[in-house]
C-alpha positions in Angstrom: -78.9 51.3 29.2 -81.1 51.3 32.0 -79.2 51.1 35.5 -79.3 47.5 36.1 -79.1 48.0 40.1 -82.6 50.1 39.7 -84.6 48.0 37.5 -83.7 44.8 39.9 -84.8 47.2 43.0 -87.4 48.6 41.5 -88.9 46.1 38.6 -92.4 47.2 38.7 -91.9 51.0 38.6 -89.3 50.4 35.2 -92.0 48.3 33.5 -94.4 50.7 34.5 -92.5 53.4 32.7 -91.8 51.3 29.6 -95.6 50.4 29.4 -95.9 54.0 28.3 -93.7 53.8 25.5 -96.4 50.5 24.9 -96.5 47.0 24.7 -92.7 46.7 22.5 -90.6 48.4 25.3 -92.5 46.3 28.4 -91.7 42.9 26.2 -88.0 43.7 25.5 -87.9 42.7 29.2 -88.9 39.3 28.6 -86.3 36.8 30.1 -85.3 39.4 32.6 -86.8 38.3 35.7 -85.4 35.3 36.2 -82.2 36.8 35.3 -83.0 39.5 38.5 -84.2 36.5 40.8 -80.9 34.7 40.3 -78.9 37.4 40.5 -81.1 38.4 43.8 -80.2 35.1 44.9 -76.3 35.0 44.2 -75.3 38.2 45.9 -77.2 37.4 49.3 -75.3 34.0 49.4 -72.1 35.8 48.3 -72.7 38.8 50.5 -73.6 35.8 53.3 -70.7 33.5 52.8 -68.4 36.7 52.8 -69.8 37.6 56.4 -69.1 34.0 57.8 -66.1 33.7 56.4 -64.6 37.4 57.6 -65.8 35.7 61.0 -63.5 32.8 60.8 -61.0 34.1 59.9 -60.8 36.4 62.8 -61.6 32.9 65.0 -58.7 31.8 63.0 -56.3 34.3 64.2 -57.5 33.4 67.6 -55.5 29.9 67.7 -52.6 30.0 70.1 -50.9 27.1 68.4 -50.8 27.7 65.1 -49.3 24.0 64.4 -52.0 22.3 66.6 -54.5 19.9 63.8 -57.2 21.8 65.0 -55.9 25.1 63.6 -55.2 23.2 60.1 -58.5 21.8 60.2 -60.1 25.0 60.4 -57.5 26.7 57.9 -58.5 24.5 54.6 -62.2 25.1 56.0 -61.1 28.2 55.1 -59.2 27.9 51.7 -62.2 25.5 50.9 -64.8 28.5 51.6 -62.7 31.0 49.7 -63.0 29.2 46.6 -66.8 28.5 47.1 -66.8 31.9 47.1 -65.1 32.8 44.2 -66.9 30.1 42.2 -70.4 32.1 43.6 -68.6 35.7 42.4 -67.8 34.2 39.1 -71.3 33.2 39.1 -72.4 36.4 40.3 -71.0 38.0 37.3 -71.9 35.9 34.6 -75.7 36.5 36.0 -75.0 40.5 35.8 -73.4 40.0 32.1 -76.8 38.4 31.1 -79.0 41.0 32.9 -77.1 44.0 31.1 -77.6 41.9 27.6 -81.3 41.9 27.9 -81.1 45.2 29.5 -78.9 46.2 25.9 -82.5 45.5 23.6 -84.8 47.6 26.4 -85.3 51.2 25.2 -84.7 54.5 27.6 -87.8 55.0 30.3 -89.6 58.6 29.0 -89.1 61.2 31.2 -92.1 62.8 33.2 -92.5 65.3 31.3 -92.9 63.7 27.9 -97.0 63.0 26.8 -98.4 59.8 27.0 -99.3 58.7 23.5 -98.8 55.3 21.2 -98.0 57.1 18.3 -97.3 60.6 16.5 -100.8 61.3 16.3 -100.4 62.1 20.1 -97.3 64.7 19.7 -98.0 67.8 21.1 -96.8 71.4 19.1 -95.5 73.4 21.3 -94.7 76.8 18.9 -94.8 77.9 15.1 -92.5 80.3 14.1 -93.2 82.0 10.7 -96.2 81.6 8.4 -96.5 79.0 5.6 -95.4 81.4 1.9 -98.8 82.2 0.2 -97.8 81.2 -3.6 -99.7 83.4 -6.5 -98.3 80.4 -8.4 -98.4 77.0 -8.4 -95.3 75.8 -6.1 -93.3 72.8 -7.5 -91.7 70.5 -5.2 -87.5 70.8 -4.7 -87.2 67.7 -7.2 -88.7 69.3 -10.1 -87.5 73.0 -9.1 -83.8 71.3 -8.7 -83.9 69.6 -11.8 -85.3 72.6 -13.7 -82.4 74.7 -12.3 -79.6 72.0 -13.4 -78.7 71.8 -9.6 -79.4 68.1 -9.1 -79.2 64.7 -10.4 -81.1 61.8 -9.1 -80.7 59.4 -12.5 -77.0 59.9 -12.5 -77.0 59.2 -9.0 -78.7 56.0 -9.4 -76.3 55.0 -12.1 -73.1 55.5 -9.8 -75.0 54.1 -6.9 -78.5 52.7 -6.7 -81.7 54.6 -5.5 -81.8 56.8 -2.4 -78.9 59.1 -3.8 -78.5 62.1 -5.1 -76.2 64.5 -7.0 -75.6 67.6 -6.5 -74.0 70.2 -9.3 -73.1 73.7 -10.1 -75.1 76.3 -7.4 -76.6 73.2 -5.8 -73.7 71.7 -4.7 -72.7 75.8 -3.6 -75.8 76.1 -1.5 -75.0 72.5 0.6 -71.7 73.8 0.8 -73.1 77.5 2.0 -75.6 75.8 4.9 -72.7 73.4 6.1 -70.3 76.6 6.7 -73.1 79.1 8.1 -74.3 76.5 10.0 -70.9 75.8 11.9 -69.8 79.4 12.1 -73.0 80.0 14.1 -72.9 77.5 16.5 -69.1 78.1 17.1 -69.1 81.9 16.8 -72.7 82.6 18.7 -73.8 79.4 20.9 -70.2 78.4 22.3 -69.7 75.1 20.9 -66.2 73.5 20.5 -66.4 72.0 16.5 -65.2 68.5 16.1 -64.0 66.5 13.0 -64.8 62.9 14.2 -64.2 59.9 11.8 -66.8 58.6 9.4 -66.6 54.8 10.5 -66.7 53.6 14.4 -66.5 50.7 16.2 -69.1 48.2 17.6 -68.3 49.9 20.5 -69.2 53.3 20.0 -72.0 52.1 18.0 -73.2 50.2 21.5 -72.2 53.2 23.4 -75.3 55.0 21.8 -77.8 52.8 21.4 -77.5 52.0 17.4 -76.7 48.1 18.8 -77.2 45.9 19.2 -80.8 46.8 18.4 -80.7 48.1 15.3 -78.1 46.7 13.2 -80.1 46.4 10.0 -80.2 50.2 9.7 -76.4 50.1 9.5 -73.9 50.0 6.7 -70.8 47.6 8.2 -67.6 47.1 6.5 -65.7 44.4 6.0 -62.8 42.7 6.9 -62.2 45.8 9.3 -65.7 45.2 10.9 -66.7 49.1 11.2 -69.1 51.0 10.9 -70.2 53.8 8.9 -72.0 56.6 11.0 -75.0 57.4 10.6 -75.2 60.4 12.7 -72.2 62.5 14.4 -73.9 61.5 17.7 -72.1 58.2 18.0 -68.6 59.2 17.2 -68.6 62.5 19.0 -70.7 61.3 22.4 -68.0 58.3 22.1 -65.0 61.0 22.2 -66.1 60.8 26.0 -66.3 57.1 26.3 -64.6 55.5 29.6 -63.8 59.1 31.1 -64.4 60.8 34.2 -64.5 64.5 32.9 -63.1 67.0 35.4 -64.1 71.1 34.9 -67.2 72.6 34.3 -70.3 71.2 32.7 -71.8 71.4 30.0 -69.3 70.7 27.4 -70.7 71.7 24.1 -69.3 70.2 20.8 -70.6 70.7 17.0 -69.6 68.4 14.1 -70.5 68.0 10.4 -70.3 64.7 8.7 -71.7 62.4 6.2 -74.5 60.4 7.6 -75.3 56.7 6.0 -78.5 54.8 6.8 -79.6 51.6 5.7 -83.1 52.7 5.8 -83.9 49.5 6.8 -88.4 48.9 6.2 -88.6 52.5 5.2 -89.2 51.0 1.6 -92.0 52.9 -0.6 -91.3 55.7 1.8 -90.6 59.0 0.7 -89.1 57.7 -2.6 -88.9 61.0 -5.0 -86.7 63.4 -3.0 -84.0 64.3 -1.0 -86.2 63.4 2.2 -84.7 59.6 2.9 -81.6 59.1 1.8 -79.0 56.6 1.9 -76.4 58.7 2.1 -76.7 62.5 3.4 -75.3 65.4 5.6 -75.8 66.5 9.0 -74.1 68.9 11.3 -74.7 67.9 14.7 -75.0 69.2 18.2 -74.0 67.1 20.9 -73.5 68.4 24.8 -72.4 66.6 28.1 -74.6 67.8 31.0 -75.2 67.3 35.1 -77.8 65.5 35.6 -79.6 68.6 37.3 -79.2 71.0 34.3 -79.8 68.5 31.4 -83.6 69.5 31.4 -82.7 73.5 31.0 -79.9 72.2 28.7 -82.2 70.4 26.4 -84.3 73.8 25.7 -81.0 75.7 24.8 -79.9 72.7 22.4 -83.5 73.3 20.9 -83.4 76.9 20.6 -79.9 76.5 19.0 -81.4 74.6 16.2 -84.1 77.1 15.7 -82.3 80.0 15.6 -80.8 78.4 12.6 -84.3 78.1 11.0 -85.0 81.6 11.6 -82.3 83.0 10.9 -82.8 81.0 7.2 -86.3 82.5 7.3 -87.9 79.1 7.0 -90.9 78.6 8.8 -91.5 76.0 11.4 -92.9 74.4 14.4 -92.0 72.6 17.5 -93.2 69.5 18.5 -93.3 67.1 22.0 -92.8 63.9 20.7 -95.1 61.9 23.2 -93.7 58.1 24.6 -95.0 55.7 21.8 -92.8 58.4 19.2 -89.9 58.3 20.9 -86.3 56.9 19.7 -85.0 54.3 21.5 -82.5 56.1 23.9 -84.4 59.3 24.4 -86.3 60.0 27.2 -87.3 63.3 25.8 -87.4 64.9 22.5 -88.5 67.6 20.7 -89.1 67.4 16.6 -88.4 70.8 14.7 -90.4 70.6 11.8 -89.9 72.9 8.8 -93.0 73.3 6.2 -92.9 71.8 3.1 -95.2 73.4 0.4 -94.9 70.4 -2.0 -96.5 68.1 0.6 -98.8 71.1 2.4 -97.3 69.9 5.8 -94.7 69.8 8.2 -92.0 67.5 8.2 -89.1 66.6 10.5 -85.7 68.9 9.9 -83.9 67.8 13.5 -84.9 66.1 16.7 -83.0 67.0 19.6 -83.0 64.7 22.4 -82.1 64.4 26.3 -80.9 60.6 26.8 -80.2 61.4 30.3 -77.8 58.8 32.0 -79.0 56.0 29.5 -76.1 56.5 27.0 -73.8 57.5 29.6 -73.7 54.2 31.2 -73.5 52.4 28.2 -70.1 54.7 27.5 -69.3 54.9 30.4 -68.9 58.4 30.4 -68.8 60.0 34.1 -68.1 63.7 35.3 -66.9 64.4 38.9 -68.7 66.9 40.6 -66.2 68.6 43.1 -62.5 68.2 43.6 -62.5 64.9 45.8 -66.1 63.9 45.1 -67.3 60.4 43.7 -67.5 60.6 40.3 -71.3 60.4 38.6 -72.7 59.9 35.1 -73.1 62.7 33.2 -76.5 63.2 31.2 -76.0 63.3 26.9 -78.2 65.4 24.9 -77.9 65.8 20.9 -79.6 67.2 18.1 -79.6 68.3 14.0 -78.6 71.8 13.5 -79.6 70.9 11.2 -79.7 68.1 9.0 -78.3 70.1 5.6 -79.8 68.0 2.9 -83.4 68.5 4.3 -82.8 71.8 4.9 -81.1 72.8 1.2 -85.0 71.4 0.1 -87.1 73.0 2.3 -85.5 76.5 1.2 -85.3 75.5 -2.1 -89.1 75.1 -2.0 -90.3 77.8 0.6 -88.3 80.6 -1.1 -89.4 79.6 -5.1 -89.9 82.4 -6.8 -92.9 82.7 -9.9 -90.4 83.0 -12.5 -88.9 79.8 -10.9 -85.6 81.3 -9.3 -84.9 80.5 -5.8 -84.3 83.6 -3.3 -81.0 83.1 -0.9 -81.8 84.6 2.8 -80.3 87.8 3.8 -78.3 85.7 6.6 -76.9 83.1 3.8 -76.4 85.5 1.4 -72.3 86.1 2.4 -71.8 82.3 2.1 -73.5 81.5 -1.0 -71.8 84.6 -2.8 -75.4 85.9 -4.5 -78.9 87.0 -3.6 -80.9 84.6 -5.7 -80.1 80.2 -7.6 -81.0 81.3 -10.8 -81.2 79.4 -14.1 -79.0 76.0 -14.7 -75.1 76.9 -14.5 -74.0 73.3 -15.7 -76.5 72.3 -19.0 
């Protein structure tokens, strides 16, 4: 959420910034400024009525004879005033609970650094790493690969569960396994991150915290009678292992998790439909880090680099991309797409976004480091991002490392975890 104290100080300058993100982010404010008006309004006739009354009060204390009418007079004056006041502080409140709900629906302000742009035709690459595999024969895409190797099963899927899943069997399931454990084991062993096992379903709360409401509750699956929610990213449950501290010690703290992930896929319909590339249900493992507010710009390019190393170290090639301010997610102010190539499609495609939400989830979550021993504490900045979302990634190697006699070759790095050096013919008939 956007601090509510700046965008009252400084409304022109926030809608400003929101115009770049285009006409969507500068209407979410709709209804606000009355809301800032009034609330202008009510705290200089608080903050005034507060003065005069500290002033008689001390004219108060003046009286010699304290039983005199006069002194009684001026003494439920004062009672009287004290309650106006309270009334006005009640008021006060209620106006800044109806600022911070509109202020809920408006999306992050992009940072300074991100392009201008109104959509992902405007994202800028920033790097390639690797070329795009030359085939001497016709490359099939991982659907048709998979289900000639007997490694997954979309009908079955179906018939347990409806479109949009997938199952996998015999070295397919092996190889998800294999990327979920090299992936962590990097991460933990190499790039100093402290791995979490959050739970699968959160609260409204941590959902809030994070930006997923109240904005965007159609993506969600929500469960009933406990009225929670199923995540659909590690982000919310573990930036919400944070919520309503002040964290003392150094910064940044650096945590990795693998989970499930569960999206409605809300208007995403006709999108994407063969494949493993949209899916209801799939899994992620997931960088999150706590940062000072000065470092989160340098911490956002080590988050980045941590997710490519992955890539390259899986010998997948790649590129980076800037998303510019009409791409961005709602809570980012920066973010950078790693997008692995996809030789069914002959393009690019998203494999992890990582992110730099600065203070916006922060004060939502009220999550707050202190500086120095005896300092006032300050919100930290939250950063996340895939590394790397598995499912995408089991398909893009699946489909970069085919082989002509249609076996699938395991990189050097993955080799130890998948227990062989190529996914050869259907184990399971």
């Amino acid at each position: 959420m956007l601090d509510p104290k700046s965008v009252v100080e400084n409304l022109d300058a926030v809608k400003a910034g929101l115009g770049r993100r285009g006409p969507a982010a500068v209407a979410a404010l709709e209804g606000l400024e009355p809301l800032v008006a009034r609330r202008r309004e009510l705290l200089h006739d608080v903050e005034d009525r507060r003065a005069k009354h500290k002033a008689a009060s001390k004219s108060l204390g003046a009286f010699k004879d304290k039983s005199s009418p006069e002194f009684e007079t001026v003494r439920q004056e004062l009672r009287a005033a004290g309650d106006e006041i309270k009334a006005l502080e009640t008021e006060l409140e209620r106006s800044v609970a109806e600022l911070e709900a509109v202020l809920l629906r408006v999306p992050n302000v992009p940072h300074a650094s991100t392009p201008d742009g109104g959509d992902s035709a405007a994202n800028r690459v920033e790097r390639t790493w690797g070329e795009p595999p030359a085939f001497g024969f016709a490359p099939q895409a991982h659907w048709d690969l998979g289900a000639r190797l007997g490694i997954i099963d979309f009908e079955r899927a179906a018939k347990i569960a409806g479109p949009r899943f997938a199952v996998l069997l015999g070295a397919g399931a092996r190889l998800e396994r294999a990327l979920i454990q090299f992936m962590l084991d990097i991460h933990v062993r190499e790039h100093g991150y402290t791995e979490l096992l959050p739970p699968y379903l959160v609260n409204a709360g941590a959902m809030t915290g994070t930006g997923q409401l109240p904005k965007f509750e159609e993506d969600l699956f929500r469960t009933t009678p406990q009225d929670l929610y199923l995540v659909p990213t590690a982000e919310v449950p573990v930036t919400n292992f944070h919520a309503d501290e002040i964290l003392d010690g150094p910064l940044p703290r650096k945590y990795v998790a693998f989970t499930p992930c569960f999206r409605a896929e809300a208007g995403s319909y006709g999108k994407d439909v063969r494949g493993l590339i949209r899916q209801h249900q799939f899994h992620k493992v997931e960088l999150v880090k706590f940062a000072a507010p000065e470092t989160s710009v340098g911490e956002l390019e080590s988050l980045t680099r941590d997710a490519e190393d992955i890539l390259q170290r899986l010998e997948l090639a790649y590129r980076v991309v800037t998303l510019c301010a009409g791409d961005l997610g709602f809570s980012s102010a920066k973010t950078y797409d790693l997008e692995v190539w996809l030789p069914s499609q002959g393009t690019y495609r998203e494999i992890s976004s990582c992110s730099n939400f600065e203070d916006f989830q922060a004060r939502r979550a009220k999550i707050r480091y202190r500086p120095g021993k005896g300092e006032k504490p300050r919100l930290v900045h939250t950063l996340n991002g895939s590394g790397l979302a598995v499912g995408r990634t089991w398909l893009a190697l699946l489909e970069q490392h085919q082989q002509a006699d249609g076996s699938v070759r395991i990189p050097k790095a993955l080799q130890p975890y998948f227990g062989a050096e190529r996914l050869g013919p259907p184990e399971v008939p």
